[in-house]
N, C-alpha and C positions, 0 to 999 in steps of 0.2 A: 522287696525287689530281689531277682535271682540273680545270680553272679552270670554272665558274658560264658555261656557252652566255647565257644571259638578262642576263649584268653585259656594261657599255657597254667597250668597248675600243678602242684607241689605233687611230681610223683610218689605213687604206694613205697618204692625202697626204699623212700628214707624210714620207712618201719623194721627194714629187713634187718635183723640181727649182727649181718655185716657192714654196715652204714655206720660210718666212725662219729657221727654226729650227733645230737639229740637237742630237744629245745625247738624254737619258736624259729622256723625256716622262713625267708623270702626270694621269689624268685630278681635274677638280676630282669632287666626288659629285655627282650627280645629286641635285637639293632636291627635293622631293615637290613637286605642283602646287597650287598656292594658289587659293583659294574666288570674289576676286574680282582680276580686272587693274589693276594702279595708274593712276592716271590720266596720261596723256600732256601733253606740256608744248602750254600754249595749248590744254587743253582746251574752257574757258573762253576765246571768243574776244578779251572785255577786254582777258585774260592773258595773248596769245597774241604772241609776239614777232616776229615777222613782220608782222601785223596792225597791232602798234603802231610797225614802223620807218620809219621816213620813204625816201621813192623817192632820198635822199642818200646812201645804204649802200649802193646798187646799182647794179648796173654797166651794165645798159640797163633799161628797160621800156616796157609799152605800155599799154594799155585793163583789159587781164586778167591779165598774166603779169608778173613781176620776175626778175631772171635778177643772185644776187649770189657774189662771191668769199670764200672765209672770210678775216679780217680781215687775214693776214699770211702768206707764202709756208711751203709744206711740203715735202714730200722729193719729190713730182710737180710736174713743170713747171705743170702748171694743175689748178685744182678749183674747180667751177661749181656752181652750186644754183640750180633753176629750179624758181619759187614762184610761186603762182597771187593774184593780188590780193585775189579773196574769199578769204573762210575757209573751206576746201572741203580735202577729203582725196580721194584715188582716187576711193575707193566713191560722190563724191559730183557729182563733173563732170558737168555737164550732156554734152550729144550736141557741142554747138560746144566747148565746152571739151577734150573728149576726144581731136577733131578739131585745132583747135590743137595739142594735146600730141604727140599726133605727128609735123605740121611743124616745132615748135619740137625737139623731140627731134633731128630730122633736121639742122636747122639749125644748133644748136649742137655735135652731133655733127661736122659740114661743116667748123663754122668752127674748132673744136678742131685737129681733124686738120691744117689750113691752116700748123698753126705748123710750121716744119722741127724744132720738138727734138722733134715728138709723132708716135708711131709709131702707137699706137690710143688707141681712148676710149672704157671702160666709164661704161656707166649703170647706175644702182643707185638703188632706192627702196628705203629698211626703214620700216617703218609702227610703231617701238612708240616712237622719240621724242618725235615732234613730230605735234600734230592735222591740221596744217596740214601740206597736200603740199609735199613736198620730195623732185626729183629730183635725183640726185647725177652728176655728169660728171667723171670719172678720168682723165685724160691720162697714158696709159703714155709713157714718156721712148722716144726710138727708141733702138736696140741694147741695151737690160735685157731681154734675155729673160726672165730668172729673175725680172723683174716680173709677166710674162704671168698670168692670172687672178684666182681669185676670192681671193687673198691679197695684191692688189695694195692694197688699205687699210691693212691690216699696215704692209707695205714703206712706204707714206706716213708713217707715225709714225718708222718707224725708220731711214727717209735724213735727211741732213741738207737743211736748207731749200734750195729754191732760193733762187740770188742774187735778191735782192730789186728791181734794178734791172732784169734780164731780164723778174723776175719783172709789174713794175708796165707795160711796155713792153710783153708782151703781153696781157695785160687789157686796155690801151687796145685795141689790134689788133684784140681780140677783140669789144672794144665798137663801137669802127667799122663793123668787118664783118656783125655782128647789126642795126646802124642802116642800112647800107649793103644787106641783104639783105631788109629789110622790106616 
């Protein structure tokens, strides 16, 4: 008897070289689609945790944008979060805003790459946690190839952290350099 064409099956990347996994895979079920989306954190901009942190948490800012570190070093040399001061998601940036985002994209992009342990730097926005824009900046380590792609988050959970002192040293670097390129 043939297996069901229409049931979801075990995609090809989990062969791909950068696929942190290996061994005898299963998929979880597929849940039916639910009637309404749960609400996003800081839907509510009150609520909205970004909205309510202080410019103390972060690691440069200006007029519009706040650019912060998650709290404590991960298994990637760096991880950036560039956050827009209003409470604004994608869909919601004005023309000038937009425009910024892409300088700043470039620029911390620049200044990422600037550090010698950092080979590339993905960027990544996912839109179902948070109301509030948040773009994401992934510093691939140089020679991890088996880093390389869209499973490099993964790989972030499951390296051990970066040294903490490397770690605080380039943040400064990196704060400098986003001050120094304004």
């Amino acid at each position: 008897m043939s297996a069901d064409p229409a049931a979801p099956r075990i995609p090809e990347f989990v062969t791909w070289p950068a696929f942190p996994f290996e061994g005898d895979l299963r998929l979880k079920p597929i849940a039916p689609p639910t009637d309404t989306e749960p609400p996003r954190r800081g839907e509510d901009r009150g609520d909205c945790p970004s909205c309510l942190a202080g410019d103390d948490v972060y690691l440069w800012t200006d007029d519009r944008w706040r650019v912060k570190a998650p709290p404590r070093p991960s298994g990637l040399p760096v991880v950036l979060i560039l956050e827009t001061r209003a409470h604004l998601d994608l869909g919601d940036l004005s023309t000038m805003h937009a425009a910024e985002l892409g300088v700043l994209t470039v620029r911390l992009e620049r200044a990422i790459r600037s550090l010698d342990s950092v080979a590339r730097v993905h960027v990544n926005r996912w839109g179902d946690g948070s109301a509030h824009l948040q773009l994401w900046f992934l510093a691939r380590p140089k020679g991890y190839l088996q880093l390389r792609g869209p499973f490099m988050t993964m790989w972030d959970d499951i390296l051990p952290p970066t040294d903490e002192t490397q770690w605080r040293e380039d943040l400064a670097y990196l704060a400098a350099w986003l001050d120094d390129s304004a």
